[in-house]
Wavefront OBJ file of the C-alpha trace (Angstrom):
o trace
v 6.288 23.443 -20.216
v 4.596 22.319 -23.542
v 0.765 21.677 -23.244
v 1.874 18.243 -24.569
v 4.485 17.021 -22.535
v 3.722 16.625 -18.738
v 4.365 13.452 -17.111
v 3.516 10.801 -14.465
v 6.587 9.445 -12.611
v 5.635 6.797 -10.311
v 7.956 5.345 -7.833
v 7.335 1.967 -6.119
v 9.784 1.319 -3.442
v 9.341 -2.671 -1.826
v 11.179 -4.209 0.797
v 14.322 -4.711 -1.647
v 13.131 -3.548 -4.590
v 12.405 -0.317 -6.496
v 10.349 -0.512 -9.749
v 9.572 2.793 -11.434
v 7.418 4.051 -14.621
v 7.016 7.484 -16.553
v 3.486 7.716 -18.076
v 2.062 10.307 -20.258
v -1.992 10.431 -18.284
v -3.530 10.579 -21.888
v -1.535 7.244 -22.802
v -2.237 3.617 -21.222
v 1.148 2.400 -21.880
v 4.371 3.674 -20.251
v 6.937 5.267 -21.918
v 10.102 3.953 -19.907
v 10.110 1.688 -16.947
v 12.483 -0.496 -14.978
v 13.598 -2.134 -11.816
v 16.367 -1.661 -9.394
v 16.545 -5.288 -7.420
v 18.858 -7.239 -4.927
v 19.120 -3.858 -3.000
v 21.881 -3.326 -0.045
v 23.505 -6.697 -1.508
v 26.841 -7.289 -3.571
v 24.894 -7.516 -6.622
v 22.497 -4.397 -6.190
v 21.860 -3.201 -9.785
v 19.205 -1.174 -11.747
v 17.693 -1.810 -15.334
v 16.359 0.759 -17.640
v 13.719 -0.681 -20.455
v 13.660 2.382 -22.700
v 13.066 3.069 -26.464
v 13.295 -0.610 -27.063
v 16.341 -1.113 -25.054
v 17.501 -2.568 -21.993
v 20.532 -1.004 -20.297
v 21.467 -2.144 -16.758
v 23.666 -0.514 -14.290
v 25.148 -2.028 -11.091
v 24.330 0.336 -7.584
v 27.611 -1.527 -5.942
v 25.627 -2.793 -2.846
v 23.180 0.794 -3.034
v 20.088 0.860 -1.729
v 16.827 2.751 -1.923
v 18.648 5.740 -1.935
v 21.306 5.114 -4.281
v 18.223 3.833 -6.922
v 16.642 6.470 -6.517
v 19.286 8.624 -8.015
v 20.387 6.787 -10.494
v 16.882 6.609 -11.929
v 16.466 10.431 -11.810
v 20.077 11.168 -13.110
v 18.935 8.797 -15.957
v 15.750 10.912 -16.657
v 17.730 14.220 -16.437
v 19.813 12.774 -18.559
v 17.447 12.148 -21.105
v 15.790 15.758 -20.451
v 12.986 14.323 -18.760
v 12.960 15.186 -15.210
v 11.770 18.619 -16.257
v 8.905 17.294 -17.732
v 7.648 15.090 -15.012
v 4.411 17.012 -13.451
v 3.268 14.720 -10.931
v 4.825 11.661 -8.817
v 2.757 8.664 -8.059
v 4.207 7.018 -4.961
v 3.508 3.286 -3.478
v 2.843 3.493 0.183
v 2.528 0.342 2.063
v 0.645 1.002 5.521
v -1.751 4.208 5.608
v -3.515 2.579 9.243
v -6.925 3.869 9.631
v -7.010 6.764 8.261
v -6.287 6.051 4.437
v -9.321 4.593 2.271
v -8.170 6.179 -0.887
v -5.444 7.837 -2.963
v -4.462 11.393 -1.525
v -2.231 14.057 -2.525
v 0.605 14.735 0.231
v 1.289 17.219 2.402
v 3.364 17.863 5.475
v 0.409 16.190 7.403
v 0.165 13.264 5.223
v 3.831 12.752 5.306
v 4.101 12.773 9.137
v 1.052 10.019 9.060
v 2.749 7.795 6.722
v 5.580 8.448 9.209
v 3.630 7.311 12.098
v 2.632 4.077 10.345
v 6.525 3.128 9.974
v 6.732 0.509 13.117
v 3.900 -1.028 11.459
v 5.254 -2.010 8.369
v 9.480 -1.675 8.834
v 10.518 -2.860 5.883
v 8.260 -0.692 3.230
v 7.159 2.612 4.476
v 10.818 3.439 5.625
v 11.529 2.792 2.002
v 8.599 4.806 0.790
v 9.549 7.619 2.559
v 12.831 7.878 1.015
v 11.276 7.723 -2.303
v 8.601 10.550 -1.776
v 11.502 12.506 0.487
v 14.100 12.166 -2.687
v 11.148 13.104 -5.174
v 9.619 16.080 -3.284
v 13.625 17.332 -3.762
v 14.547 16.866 -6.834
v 10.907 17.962 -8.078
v 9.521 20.527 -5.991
v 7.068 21.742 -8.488
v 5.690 18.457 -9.192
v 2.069 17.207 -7.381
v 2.776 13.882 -5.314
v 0.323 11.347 -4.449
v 0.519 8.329 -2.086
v -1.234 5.531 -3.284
v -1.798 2.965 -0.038
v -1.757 -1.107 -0.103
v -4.271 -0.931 2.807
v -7.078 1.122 1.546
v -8.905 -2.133 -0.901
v -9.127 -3.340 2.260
v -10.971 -0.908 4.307
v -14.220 -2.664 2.974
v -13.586 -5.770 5.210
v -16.054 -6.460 7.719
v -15.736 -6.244 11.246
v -15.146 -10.047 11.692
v -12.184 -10.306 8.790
v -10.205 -7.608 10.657
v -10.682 -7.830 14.199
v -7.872 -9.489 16.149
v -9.301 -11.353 19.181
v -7.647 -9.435 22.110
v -8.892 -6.688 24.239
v -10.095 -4.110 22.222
v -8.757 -0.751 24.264
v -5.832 -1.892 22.213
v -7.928 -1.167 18.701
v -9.562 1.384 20.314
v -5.902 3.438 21.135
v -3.467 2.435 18.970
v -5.228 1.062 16.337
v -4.347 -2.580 16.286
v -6.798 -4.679 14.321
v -5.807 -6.379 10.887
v -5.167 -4.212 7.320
v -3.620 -6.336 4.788
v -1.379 -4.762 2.241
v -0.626 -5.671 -2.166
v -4.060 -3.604 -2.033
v -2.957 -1.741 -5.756
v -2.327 -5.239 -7.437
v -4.985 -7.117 -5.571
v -7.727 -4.350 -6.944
v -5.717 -4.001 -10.776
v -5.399 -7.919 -11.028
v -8.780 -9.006 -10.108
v -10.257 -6.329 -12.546
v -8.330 -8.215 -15.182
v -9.086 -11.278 -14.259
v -13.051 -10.596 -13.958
v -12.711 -9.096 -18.071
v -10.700 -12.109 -18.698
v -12.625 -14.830 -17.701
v -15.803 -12.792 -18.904
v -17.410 -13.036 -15.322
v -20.476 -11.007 -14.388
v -18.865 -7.844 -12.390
v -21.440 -7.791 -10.159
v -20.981 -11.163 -9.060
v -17.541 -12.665 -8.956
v -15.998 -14.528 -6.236
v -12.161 -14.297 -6.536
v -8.788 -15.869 -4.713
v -6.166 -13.500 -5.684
v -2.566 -14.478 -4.627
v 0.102 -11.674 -4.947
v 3.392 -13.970 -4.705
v 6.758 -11.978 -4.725
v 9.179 -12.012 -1.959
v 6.244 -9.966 0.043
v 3.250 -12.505 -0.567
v -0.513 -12.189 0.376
v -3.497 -13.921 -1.039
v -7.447 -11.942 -0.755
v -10.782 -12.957 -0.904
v -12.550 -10.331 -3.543
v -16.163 -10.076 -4.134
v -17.522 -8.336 -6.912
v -14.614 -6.223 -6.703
v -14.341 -5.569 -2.820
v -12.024 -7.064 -0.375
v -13.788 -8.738 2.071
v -10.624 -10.602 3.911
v -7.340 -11.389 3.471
v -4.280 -12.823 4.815
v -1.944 -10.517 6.057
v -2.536 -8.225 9.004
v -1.818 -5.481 11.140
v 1.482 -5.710 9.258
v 3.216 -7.311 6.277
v 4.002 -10.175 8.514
v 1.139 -11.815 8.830
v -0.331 -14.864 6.672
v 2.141 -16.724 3.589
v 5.227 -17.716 4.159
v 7.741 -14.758 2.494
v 11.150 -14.082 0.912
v 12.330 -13.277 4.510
v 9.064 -12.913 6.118
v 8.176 -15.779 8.511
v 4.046 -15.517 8.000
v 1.495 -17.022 10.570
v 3.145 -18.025 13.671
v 2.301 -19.080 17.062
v 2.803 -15.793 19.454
v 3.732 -18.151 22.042
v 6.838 -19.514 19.973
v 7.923 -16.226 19.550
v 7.941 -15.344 23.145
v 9.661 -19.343 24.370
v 12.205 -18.302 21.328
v 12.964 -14.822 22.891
v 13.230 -16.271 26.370
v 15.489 -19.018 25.835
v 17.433 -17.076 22.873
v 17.922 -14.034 24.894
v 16.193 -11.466 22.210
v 14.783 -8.007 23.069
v 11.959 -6.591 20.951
v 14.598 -5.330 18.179
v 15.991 -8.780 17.687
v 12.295 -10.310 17.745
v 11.623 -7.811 14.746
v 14.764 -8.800 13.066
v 13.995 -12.551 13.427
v 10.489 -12.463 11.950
v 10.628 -9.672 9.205
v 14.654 -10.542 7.797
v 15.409 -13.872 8.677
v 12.513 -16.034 8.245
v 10.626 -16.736 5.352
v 12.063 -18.555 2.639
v 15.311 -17.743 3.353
v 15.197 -18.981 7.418
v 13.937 -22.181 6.263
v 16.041 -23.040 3.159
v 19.220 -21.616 5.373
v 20.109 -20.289 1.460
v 17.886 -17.377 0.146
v 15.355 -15.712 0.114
v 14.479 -15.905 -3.768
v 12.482 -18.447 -5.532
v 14.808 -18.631 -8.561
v 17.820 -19.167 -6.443
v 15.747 -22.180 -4.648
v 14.331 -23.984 -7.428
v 17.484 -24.134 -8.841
v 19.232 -25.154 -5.558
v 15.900 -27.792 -5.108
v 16.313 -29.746 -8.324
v 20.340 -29.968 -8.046
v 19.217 -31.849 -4.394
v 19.741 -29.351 -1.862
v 17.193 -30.462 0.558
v 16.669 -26.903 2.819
v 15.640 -25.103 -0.638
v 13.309 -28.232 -1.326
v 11.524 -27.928 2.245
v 11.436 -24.088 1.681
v 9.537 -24.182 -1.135
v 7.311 -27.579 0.386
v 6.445 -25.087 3.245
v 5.494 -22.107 0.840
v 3.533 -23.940 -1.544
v 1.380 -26.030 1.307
v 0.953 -22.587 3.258
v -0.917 -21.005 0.201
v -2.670 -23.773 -1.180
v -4.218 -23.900 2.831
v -4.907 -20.341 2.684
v -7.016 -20.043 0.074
v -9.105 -23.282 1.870
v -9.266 -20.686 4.934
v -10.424 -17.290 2.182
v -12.850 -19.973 0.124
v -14.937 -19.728 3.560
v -15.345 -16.121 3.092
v -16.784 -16.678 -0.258
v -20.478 -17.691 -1.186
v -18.449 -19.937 -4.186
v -15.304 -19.895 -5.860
v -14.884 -18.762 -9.739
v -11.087 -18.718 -9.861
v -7.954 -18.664 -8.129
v -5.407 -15.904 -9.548
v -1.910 -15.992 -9.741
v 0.064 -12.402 -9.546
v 3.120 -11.261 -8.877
v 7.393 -12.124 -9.549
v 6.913 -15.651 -8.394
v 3.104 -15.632 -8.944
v 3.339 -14.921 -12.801
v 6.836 -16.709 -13.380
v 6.898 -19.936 -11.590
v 5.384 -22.573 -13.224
v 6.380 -25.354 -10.447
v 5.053 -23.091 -7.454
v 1.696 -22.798 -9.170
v 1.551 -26.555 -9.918
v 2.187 -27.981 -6.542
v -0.734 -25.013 -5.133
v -2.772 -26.390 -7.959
v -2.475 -29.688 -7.084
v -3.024 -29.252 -3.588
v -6.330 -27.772 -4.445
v -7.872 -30.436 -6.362
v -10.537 -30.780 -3.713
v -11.917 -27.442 -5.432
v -11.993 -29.078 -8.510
v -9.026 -26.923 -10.112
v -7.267 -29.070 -12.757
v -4.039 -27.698 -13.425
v -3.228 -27.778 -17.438
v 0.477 -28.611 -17.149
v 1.332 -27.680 -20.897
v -0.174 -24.385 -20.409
v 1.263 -23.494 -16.819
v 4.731 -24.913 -17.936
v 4.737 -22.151 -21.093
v 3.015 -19.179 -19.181
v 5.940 -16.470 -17.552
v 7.349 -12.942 -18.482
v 3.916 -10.791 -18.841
v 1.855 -13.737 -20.448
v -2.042 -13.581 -19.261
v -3.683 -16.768 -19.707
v -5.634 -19.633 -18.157
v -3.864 -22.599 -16.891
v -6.454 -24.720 -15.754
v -8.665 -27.676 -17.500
v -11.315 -26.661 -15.167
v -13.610 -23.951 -15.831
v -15.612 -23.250 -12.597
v -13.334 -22.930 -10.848
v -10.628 -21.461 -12.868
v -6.834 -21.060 -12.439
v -5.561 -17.836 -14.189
v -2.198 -15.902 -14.408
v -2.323 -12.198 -14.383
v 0.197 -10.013 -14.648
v -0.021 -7.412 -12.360
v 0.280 -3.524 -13.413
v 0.890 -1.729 -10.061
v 2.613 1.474 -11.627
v -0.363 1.640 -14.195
v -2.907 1.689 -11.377
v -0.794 3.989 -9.152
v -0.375 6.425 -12.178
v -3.912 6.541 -13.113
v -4.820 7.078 -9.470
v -2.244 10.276 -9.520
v -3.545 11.258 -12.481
v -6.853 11.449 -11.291
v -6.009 13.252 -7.959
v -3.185 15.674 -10.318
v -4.591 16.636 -13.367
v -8.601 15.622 -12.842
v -9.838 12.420 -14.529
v -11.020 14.325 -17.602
v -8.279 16.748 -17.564
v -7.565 17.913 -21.407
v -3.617 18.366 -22.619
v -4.419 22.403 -22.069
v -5.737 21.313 -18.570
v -2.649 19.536 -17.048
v 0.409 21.467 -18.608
l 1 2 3 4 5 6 7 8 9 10 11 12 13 14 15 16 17 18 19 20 21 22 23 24 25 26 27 28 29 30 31 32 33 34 35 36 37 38 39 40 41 42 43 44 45 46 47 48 49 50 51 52 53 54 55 56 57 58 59 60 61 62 63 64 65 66 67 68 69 70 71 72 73 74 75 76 77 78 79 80 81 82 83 84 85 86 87 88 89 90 91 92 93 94 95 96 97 98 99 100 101 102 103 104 105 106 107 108 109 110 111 112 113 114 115 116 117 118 119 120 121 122 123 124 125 126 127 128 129 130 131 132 133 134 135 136 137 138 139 140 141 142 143 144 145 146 147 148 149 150 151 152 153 154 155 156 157 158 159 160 161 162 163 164 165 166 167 168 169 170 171 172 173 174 175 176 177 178 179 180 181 182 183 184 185 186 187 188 189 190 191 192 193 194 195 196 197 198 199 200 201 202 203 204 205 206 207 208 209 210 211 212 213 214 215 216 217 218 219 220 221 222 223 224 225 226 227 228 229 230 231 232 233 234 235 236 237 238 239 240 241 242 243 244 245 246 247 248 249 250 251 252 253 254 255 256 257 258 259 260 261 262 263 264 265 266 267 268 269 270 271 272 273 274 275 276 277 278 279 280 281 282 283 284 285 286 287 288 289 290 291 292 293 294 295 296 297 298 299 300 301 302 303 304 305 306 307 308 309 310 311 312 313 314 315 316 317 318 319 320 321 322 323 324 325 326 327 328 329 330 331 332 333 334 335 336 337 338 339 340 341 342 343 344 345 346 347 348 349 350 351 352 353 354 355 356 357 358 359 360 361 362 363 364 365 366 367 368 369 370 371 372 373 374 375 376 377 378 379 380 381 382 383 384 385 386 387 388 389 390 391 392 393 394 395 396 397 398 399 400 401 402 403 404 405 406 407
């Protein structure tokens, strides 16, 4: 290998997604990225944004797997793979033990492993993705980057659950949160962007995809958040049904007939978004649906709005003030009506949303969409892969690593 040429692959497997990036570690930008979306439906496909160009392929209902190696027959292809020196995977749920970045091993695998029950639609996924990488690229360093290690710096009263604690104390249920890598990228931004003092900041960040969680930074730190021991917890989601009374859950089982299995099913693939708009489970599909008059995709997106707006009321009490509420993510960063009814809704903060601003701000665009400046509403694209390759980086070639260094 050329003392030039070695390369970051990152892989970032979500519930039905797959969004991937090559990096060279001396470079900020990527050189190729994508997204394979819609995964284990009809219209499963994967896009390729390289050289300038956009090429899309469709994966015929594929999943995770079939993704997977389309995007490394693409970079073979291309006479790439070869050249690809380290993997930087996404891992959703690293439990207890995971408060940073790590290289894997057998151990680490089997741990990630052993936090699969607790988030079942994500680290099933991951696993494929660091299982498909470790084969294809043997030589290659990999590094799991965790969505629960921001949040190890909660305090004890953001993440305790109030029920007897032998339960903490031997299987390790308390609350984790997850988004971690674009809750810590975003608010970084957003602290440079608004020019606010970075050692004292008081930040809402809302990471809304079709996985959606909102966090309570401080000077950089997560100090609470809204989902929990797993992904389920907190906003209303794609498919996800969010905060819920326990007790409904158990009346619903009863009277439905549902074991634990069917339970799971219910609350992690047939709630959300899609449960209450009996439609979909994406935004686009229900804004459209919502301003032709369908009146399920109109509730849907009612419920998700009010359910955010009334979280960040909740995360404001964790805060000693309020200097801006951030927008993130595929609905976060896109949807202009979504962040004008949470907006709205928050008026009691003093947020005034700037409606020709909001309307115009999608597709990458950073900017501030507020009147108000104290607090502030901002949209900031998130950059995942770029924080999960500079972690591998780090871990791979050493954070001052020189070209000679890393080949």
């Amino acid at each position: 290998m050329s003392i030039s040429t070695p390369l970051t692959l990152v892989v970032n497997c979500g519930s039905s997604s797959l969004k991937f990036a090559l990096f060279d570690p001396r470079e900020s930008e990527a050189l190729l990225g994508g997204l394979a979306e819609c995964l284990d439906a009809a219209d499963a496909r994967i896009r390729f944004d390289a050289d300038g160009e956009r090429t899309v392929a469709q994966l015929n209902g594929g999943g995770h797997r079939e993704a997977l190696d389309a995007l490394l027959a693409f970079l073979s292809a291309r006479g790439l793979l070869e050249r690809v020196a380290a993997v930087g995977h996404r891992v959703v749920h690293g439990g207890e033990r995971f408060t940073q970045s790590v290289e894997i091993t057998p151990e680490v695998l089997a741990d990630i492993e052993a936090c699969a029950d607790l988030a079942p639609l994500h680290n099933p996924a991951n696993l494929i993705g660091i299982r498909a990488s470790i084969a294809a690229l043997p030589a290659a360093r990999q590094v799991a980057v965790f969505d629960t290690a921001f949040h190890q710096t909660m305090p004890a009263e953001a993440y305790l659950y109030a029920l007897p604690q032998q339960y903490r104390r031997e299987y390790g249920v308390r609350r984790y949160g997850f988004h971690g890598t674009s809750h810590r990228c975003v608010s970084q931004r957003a602290i440079e962007r608004l020019e606010l003092d970075p050692t004292d900041n008081a930040l809402i960040v809302l990471h809304l995809g079709n996985g959606a969680s909102a966090t309570a930074i401080r000077n950089g730190r997560s100090i609470d958040t809204s989902m929990g021991l797993t992904p389920v917890e907190g906003l209303v989601m794609g498919t996800r049904c969010g905060d819920v009374d326990a007790g409904a859950l158990l009346y619903i089982a009863r009277r439905a007939g549902l074991d634990l299995d069917g339970v799971d099913t219910m609350i992690n693939k047939k709630s959300g978004l899609l449960g209450l708009s009996e439609l979909s489970n994406d935004c686009r599909t229900l804004e459209q649906a919502a301003a032709s008059g369908h009146e399920g995709a109109r509730t849907a997106l009612d419920v998700f709005c009010f359910r955010i707006a009334r979280t960040v009321g909740a995360l404001a009490a964790s805060l000693p003030r309020l200097d801006a509420v951030v927008f993130t993510g595929g609905i976060g960063e896109n949807s202009a009506n979504v962040r004008a009814k949470v907006l709205e809704r928050l008026s009691i903060f003093g947020l005034d949303v700037d409606h020709e601003r909001n309307d115009v701000t999608r597709g990458g665009a950073c900017a501030v969409i507020s009147r108000s400046r104290r607090p502030a509403a901002i949209v900031v694209p998130t950059d995942e892969e770029g924080t999960i390759a500079r972690d591998t980086a780090d871990i791979a070639f050493g954070q001052s690593a020189s070209a000679a260094e890393v080949a």
